[in-house]
C-alpha positions as CSV (number, residue, x, y, z in Angstrom):
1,X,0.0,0.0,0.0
2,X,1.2,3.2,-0.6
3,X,2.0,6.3,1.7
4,X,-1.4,7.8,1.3
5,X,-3.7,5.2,-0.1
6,X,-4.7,5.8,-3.8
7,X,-8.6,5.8,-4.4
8,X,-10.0,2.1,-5.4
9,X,-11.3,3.9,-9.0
10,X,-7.2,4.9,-9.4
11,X,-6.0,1.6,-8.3
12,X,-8.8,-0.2,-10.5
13,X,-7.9,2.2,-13.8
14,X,-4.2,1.1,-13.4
15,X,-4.5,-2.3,-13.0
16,X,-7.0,-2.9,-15.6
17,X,-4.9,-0.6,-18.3
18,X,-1.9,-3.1,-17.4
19,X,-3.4,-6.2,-17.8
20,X,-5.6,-5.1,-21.0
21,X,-2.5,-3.9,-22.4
22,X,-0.8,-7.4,-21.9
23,X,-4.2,-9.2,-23.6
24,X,-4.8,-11.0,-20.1
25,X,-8.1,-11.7,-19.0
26,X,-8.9,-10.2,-15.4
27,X,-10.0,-12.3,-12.7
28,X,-12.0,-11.2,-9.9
29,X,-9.6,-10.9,-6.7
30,X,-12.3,-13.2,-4.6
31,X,-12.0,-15.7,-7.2
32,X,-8.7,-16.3,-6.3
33,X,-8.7,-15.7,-2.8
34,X,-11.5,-17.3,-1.5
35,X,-14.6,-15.3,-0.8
36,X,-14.1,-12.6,1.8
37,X,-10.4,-12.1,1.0
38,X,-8.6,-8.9,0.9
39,X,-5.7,-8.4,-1.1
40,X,-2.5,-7.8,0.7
41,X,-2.6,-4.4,-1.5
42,X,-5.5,-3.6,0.0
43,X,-4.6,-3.7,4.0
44,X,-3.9,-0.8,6.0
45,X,-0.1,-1.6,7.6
46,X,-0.2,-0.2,11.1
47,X,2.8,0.4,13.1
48,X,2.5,0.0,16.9
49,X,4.4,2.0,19.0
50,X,3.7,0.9,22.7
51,X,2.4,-1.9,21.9
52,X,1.7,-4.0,25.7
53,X,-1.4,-3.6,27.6
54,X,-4.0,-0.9,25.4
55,X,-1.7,-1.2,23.4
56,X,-1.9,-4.9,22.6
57,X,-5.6,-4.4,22.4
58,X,-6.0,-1.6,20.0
59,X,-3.9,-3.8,17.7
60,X,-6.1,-6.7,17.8
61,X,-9.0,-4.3,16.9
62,X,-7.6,-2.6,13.7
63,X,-7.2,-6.5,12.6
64,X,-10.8,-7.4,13.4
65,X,-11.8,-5.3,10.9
66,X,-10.3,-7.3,8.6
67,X,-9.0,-4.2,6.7
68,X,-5.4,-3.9,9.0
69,X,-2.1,-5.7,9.0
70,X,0.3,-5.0,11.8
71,X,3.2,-4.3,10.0
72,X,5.6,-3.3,12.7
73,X,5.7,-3.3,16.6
74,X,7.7,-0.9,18.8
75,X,8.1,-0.8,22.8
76,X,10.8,0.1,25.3
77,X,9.7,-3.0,27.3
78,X,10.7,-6.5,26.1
79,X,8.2,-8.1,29.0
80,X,5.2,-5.7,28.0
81,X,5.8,-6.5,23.7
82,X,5.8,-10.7,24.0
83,X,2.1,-10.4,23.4
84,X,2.0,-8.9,20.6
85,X,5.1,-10.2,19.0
86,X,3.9,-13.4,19.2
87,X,0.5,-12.4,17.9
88,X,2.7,-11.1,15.2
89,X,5.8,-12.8,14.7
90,X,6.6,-11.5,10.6
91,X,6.1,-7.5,12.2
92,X,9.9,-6.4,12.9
93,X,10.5,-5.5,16.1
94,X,12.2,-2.2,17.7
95,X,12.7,-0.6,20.9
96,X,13.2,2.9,19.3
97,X,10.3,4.1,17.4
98,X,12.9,7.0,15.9
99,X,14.6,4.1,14.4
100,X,12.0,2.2,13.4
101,X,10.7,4.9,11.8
102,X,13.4,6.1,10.2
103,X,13.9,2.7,8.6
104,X,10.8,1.5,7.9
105,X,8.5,5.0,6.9
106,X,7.7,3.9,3.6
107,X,6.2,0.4,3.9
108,X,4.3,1.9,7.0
109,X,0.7,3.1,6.4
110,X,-0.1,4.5,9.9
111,X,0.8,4.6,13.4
112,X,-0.7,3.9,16.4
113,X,0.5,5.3,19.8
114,X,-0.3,4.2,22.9
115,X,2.9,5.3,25.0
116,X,2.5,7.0,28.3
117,X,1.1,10.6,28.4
118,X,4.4,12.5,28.4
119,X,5.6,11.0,24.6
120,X,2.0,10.7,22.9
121,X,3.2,14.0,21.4
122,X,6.6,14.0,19.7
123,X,6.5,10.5,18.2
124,X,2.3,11.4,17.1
125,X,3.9,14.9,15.2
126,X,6.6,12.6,13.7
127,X,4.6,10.2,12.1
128,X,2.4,13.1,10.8
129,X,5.4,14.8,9.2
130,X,6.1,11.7,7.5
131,X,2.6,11.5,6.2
132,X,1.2,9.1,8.3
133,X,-2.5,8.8,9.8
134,X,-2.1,7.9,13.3
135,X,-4.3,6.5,16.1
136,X,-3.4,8.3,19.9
137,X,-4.7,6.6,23.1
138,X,-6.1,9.6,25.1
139,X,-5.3,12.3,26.6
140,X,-4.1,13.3,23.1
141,X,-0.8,14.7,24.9
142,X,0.6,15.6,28.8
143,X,0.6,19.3,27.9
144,X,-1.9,22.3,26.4
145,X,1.4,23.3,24.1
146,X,1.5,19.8,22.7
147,X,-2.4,19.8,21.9
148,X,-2.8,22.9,19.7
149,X,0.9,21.6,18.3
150,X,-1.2,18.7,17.1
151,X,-4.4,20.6,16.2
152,X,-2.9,22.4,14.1
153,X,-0.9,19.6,12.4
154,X,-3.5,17.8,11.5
155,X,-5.1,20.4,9.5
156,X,-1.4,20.8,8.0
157,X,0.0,17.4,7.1
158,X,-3.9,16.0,5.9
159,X,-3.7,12.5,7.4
160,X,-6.5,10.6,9.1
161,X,-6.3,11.5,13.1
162,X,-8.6,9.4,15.6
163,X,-8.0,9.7,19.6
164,X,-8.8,6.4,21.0
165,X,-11.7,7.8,23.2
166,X,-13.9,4.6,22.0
167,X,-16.9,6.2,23.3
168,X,-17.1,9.0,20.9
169,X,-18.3,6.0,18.1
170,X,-21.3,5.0,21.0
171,X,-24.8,5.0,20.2
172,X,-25.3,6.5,23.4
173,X,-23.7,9.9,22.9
174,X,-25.6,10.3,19.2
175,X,-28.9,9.2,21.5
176,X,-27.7,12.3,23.8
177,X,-27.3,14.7,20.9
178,X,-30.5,14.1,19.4
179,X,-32.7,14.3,22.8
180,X,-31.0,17.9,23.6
181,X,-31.4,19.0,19.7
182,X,-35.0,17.8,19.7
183,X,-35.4,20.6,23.0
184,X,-36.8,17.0,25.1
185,X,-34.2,19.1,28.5
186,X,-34.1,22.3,27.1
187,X,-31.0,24.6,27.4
188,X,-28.2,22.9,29.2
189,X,-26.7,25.4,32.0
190,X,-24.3,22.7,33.9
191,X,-22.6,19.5,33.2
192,X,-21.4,17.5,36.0
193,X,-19.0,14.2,35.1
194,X,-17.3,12.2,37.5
195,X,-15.2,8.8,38.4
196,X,-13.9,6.7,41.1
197,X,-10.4,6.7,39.3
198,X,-7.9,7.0,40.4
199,X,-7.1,3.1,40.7
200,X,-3.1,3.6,41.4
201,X,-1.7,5.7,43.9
202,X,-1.6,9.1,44.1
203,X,-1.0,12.0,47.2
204,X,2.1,10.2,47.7
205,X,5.9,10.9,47.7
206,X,8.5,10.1,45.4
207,X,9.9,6.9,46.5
208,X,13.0,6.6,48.1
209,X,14.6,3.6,47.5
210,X,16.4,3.3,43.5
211,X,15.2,0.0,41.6
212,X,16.8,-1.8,39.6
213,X,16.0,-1.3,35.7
214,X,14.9,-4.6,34.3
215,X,17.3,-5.9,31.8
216,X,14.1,-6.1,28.8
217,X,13.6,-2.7,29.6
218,X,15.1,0.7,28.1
219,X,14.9,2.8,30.9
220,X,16.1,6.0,29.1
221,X,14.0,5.1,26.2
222,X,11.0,5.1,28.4
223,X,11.6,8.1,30.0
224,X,12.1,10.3,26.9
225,X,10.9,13.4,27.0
226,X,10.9,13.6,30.9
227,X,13.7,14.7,32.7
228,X,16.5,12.1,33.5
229,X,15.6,10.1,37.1
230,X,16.8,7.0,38.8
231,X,14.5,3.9,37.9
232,X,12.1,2.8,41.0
233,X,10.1,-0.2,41.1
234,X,6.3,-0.2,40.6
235,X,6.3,3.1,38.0
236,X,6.4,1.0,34.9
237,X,3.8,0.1,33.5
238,X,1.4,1.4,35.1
239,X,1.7,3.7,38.1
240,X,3.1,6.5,36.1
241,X,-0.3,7.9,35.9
242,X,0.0,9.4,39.3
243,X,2.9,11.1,38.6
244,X,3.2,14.7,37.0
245,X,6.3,14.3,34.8
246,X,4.6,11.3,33.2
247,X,1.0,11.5,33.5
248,X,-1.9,13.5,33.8
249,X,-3.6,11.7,36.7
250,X,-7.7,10.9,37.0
251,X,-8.5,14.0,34.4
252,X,-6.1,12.4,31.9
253,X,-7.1,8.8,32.2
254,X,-11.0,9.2,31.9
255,X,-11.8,12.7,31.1
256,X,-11.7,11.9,27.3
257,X,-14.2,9.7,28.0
258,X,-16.6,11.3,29.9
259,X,-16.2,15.5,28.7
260,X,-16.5,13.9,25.6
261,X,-20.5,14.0,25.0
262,X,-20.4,17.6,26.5
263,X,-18.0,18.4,23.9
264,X,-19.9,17.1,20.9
265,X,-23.7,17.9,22.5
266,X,-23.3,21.6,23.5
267,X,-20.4,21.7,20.7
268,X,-18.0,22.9,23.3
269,X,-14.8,24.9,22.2
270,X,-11.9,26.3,24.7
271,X,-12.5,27.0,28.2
272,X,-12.3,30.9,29.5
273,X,-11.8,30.0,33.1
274,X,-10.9,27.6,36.1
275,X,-10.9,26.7,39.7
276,X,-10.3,23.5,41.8
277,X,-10.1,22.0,45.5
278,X,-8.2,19.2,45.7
279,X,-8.2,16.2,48.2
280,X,-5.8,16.4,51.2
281,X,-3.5,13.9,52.7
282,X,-2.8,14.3,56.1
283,X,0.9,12.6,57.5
284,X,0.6,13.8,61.2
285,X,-1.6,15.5,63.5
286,X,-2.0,18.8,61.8
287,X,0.3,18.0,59.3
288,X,-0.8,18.2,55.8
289,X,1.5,16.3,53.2
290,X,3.5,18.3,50.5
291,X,4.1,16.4,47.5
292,X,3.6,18.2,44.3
293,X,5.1,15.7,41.8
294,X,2.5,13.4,42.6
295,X,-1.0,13.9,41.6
296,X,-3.8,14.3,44.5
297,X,-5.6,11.8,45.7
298,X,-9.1,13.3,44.8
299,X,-10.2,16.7,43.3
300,X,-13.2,18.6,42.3
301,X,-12.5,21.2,38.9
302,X,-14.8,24.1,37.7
303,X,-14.6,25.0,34.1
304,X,-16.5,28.0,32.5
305,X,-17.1,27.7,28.6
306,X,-18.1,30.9,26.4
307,X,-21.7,29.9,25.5
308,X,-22.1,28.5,21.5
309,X,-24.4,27.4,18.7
310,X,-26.2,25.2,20.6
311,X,-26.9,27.0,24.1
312,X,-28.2,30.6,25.2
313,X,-25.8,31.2,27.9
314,X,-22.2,30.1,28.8
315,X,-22.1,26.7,30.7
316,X,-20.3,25.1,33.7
317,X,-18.4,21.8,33.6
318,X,-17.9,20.4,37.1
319,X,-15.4,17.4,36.8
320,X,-15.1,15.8,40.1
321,X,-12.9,12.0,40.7
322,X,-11.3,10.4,43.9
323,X,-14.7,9.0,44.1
324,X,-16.3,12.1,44.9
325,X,-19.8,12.5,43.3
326,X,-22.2,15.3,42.6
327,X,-25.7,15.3,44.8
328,X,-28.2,12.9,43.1
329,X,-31.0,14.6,41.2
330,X,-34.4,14.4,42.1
331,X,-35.9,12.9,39.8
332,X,-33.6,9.7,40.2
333,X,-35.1,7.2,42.4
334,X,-33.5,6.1,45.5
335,X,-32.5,2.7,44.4
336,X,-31.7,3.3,41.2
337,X,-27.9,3.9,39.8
338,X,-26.0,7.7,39.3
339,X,-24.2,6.7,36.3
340,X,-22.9,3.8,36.7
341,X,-22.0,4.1,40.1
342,X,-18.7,5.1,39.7
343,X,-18.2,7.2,36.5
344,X,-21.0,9.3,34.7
345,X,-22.2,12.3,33.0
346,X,-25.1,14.5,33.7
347,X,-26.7,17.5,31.6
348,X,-28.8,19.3,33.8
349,X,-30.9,21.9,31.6
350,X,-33.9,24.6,31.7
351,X,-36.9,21.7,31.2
352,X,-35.1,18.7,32.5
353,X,-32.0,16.1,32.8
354,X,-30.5,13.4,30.7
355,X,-27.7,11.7,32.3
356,X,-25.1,8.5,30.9
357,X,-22.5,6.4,32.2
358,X,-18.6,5.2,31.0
359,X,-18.4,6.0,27.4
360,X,-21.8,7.6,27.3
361,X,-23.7,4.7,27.4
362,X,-27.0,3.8,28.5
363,X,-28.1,7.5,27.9
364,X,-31.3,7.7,30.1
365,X,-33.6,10.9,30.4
366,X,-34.3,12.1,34.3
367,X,-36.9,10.4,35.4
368,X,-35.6,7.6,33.6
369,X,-39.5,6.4,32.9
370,X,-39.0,9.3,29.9
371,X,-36.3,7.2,28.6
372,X,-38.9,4.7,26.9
373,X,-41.6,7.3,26.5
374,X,-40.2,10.0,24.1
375,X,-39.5,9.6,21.1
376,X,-37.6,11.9,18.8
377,X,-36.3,10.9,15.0
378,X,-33.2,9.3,14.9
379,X,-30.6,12.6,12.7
380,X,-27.0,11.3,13.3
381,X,-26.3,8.2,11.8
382,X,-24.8,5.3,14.2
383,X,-21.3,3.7,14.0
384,X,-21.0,-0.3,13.0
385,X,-20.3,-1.8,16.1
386,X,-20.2,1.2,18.6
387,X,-17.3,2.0,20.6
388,X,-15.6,-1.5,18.9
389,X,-16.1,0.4,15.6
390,X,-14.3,3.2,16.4
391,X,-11.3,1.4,15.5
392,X,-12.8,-0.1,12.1
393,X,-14.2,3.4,11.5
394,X,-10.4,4.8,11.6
395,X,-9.1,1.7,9.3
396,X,-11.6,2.5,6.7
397,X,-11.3,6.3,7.1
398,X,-7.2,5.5,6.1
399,X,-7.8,3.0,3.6
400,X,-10.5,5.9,2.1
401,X,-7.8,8.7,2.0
402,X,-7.8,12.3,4.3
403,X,-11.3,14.1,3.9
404,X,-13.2,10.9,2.5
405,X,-15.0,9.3,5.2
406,X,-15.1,10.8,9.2
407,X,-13.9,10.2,12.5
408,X,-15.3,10.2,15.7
409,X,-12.8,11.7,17.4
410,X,-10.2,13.5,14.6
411,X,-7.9,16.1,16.3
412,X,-10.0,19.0,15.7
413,X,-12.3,17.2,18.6
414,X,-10.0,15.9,20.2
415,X,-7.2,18.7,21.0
416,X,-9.7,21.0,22.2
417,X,-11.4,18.3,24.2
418,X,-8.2,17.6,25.6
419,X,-7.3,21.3,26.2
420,X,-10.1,21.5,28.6
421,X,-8.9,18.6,30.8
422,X,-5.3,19.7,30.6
423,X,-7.0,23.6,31.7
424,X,-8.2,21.6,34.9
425,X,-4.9,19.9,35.4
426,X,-3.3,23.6,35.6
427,X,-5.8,24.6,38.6
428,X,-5.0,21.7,40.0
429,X,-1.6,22.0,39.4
430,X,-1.3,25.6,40.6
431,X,-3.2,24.6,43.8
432,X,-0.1,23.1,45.3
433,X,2.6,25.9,44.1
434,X,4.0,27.8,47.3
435,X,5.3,31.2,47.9
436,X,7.5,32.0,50.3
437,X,6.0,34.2,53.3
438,X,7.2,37.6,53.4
439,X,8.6,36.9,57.0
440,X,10.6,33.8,55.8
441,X,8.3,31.8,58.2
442,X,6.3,29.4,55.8
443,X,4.5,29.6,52.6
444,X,1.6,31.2,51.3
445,X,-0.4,28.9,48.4
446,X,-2.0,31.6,45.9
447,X,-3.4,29.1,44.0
448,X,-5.8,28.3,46.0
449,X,-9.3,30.0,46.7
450,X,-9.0,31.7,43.4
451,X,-10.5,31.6,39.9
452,X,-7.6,31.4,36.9
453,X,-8.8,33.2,34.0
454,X,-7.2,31.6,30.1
455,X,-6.4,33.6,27.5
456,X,-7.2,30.9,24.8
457,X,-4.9,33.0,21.8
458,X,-1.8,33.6,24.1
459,X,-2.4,30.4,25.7
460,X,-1.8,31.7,29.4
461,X,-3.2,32.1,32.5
462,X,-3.1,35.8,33.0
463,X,-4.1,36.0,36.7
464,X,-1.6,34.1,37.9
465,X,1.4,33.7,36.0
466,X,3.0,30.7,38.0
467,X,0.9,28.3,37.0
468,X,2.0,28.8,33.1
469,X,5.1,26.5,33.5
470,X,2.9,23.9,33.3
471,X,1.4,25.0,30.0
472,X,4.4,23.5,28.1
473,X,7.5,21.4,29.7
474,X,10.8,22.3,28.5
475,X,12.0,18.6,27.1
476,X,15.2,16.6,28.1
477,X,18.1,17.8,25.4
478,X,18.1,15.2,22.9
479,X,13.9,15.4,22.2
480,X,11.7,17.9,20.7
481,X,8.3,18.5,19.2
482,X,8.7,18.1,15.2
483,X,11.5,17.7,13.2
């Protein structure tokens, strides 16, 4: 296949003009193949960069669509890559995705990416420059400066861009759009989401005690961008998420999923402004615990958005995780579920509520008796298979060429959706940053108790400039964004 796949009409016209030329009969590609078959010519080849854990499943989807050949695996972690290099023992195998692409750009169709947070970026602009449509496991990037970087690119290099939020390709959200354009709650005001993530811990101190790196794993590889640390145990592969420099903690784990039928309901752009409370951790009597590397242990964010298209007003987000959940509405019934009892989404408007859980589904009308009882026409059409299709959906929309076929969730969703939950990392962020009392006796906190107010074209916080060094990290030398 080539870079950027030709149109089936070009590849037809070609092949045809060749073999009428030679005065060869054609025969019919399923004829020889067997029915079903696809040509070899005719499969997207999919490199996997991270390829263990979600990794290792979002390449078994692209192949269930029977559309995808994984052509290539990369992973800094021998252990975490066995899976899928026996699943796919003809794909070469690399540790260093420069290399691999480097070496391998032109027999590679697209890339998938499902590293940790803090390198989703620079190897998702690299395989853009090289014309490549890629697939990003959410949050699209660890920082605000990295998302518009990859906005923007998209629109630039014309490739085919799909976060792997699987719940933007749900029924359920589609169901949610057409209740709220059909006027069934009226003009939604405030949006509450929420989840019982984190699952790893957080409020905690660096450890320590140095580990000792693994001999299958690259331990500078894995740490890339991120400044240079000693290895400790229990960080790879999963714990990272607590930690700053790596991840972007509850927000960045399941706010794709559930800000992402806000987003595409109320067609939500760029946030104006932002405040937060976070959980505390107490490690004496009176004694609250300082540890600003590692993400809190619970937190409740504010966001404002600038009203739009589809609402008369501007409306509030309220994210809330740590297990912390908004009062139930009224019209819920004692007994029956908030969500799904640990993650959900509720739109509370001028004539009523509509509420959903992971993913947006099971979208349910407040009292949920309404559910079954109004009817509105069905305007958006679905996507095969749901969230499973939204990996079939991406295949086809390569295969297709940029601009033939949408996406659920191309960047132009995405890195704005992704803004907004990095917006409510910075207030959580700047919650913790100290300022040396004036006496020299303490620290004062002046992120906290206050609203931060974003400046969407300078991309700043202008009310308090502190927090702004978490808008974009300065890299470790040897890494950057973009060639």
């Amino acid at each position: 296949m080539s870079q950027i796949p030709d149109s089936p009409s070009r590849r037809e016209f070609i092949k045809q003009s060749a073999v009428a030329a030679a005065g060869i009969m054609i025969v019919p590609r399923f004829v020889l193949g067997g029915k079903g078959y696809t040509a070899p010519s005719d499969q997207l080849v999919i490199a996997g960069v991270g390829v263990g854990g979600k990794g290792e499943s979002d390449l078994a989807m692209f192949v269930k669509s029977g559309k995808a050949r994984i052509g290539y695996l990369c992973d800094v972690d021998d252990r975490r890559a066995a899976n899928a290099r026996k699943a796919y023992p003809q794909a070469p195998y690399y540790k260093d995705w420069r290399r691999m692409l480097d070496k391998e750009a032109k027999k590679i169709d697209a890339v998938s990416i499902a590293t940790p947070d803090h390198n989703h970026a620079v190897v998702t602009l690299a395989a853009m420059q090289l014309g490549k449509h890629v697939y990003v496991q959410k949050p699209l990037t660890h920082d605000l400066h990295e998302a518009r970087v990859l906005t923007e690119a998209a629109k630039r290099y014309k490739v085919v861009t799909q976060m792997g939020n699987q719940g933007a390709s749900n029924d359920g959200v589609r169901q949610l759009q057409e209740w709220y354009d059909a006027d069934i709650i009226g003009d939604v005001h405030t949006v509450y989401c929420w989840t019982d993530r984190p699952v790893w811990p957080q409020g905690i101190a660096w450890p320590t005690t140095k580990g000792t790196v693994p001999s299958e794993l690259d331990w500078d590889l894995w740490l890339g961008t991120a400044p240079y640390r000693d290895y400790v145990d229990k960080l790879v592969p999963f714990n990272w998420r607590g930690w700053w420099e790596y991840g972007t903690g509850a927000l960045g784990d399941m706010g794709c999923h559930l800000l992402e039928a806000p987003f595409r309901v109320l067609n939500l752009q760029y946030a104006n402004a932002v405040q937060a409370s976070v959980g505390s951790v107490y490690v004496d009597e009176f004694k609250r615990g300082y540890f600003p590397e590692s993400c809190p242990p619970s937190s409740h964010v504010t966001l404002t958005f600038p009203k739009t298209n589809k609402t008369k007003q501007d409306i509030t987000v309220h994210w809330m995780d740590g297990g912390i959940q908004p009062t139930r509405p009224d019209e819920l019934g004692p007994n029956e579920k908030f969500g799904d009892g640990g993650n959900g989404t509720l739109f509370v408007g001028t004539k009523g509520k509509m509420m959903a859980s992971t993913y947006s589904a099971d979208p349910r009308l407040l009292p949920t008796s309404r559910t079954n009882e109004v009817k509105v026409k069905q305007t958006i059409a679905r996507v095969p298979g749901g969230a499973d299709g939204h990996y079939g959906q991406w295949v086809d929309a390569c295969i297709a060429g940029h601009g033939k076929q949408t996406v659920s969730s191309p960047f132009e969703l995405a890195g704005p959706l992704t803004e907004a939950l990095l917006m409510a990392n910075l207030a959580i962020r700047g919650y913790d940053l100290q300022r040396p009392k004036a006496s020299g006796q303490g620290f004062d906190y002046p992120g906290r108790g206050i609203e931060l107010l974003w400046d969407n074209q300078q991309r700043k916080i202008t009310n308090f400039d502190e927090v702004n060094q978490f808008v974009k990290r300065d890299y470790r030398a040897g890494w950057k964004l973009g060639s």
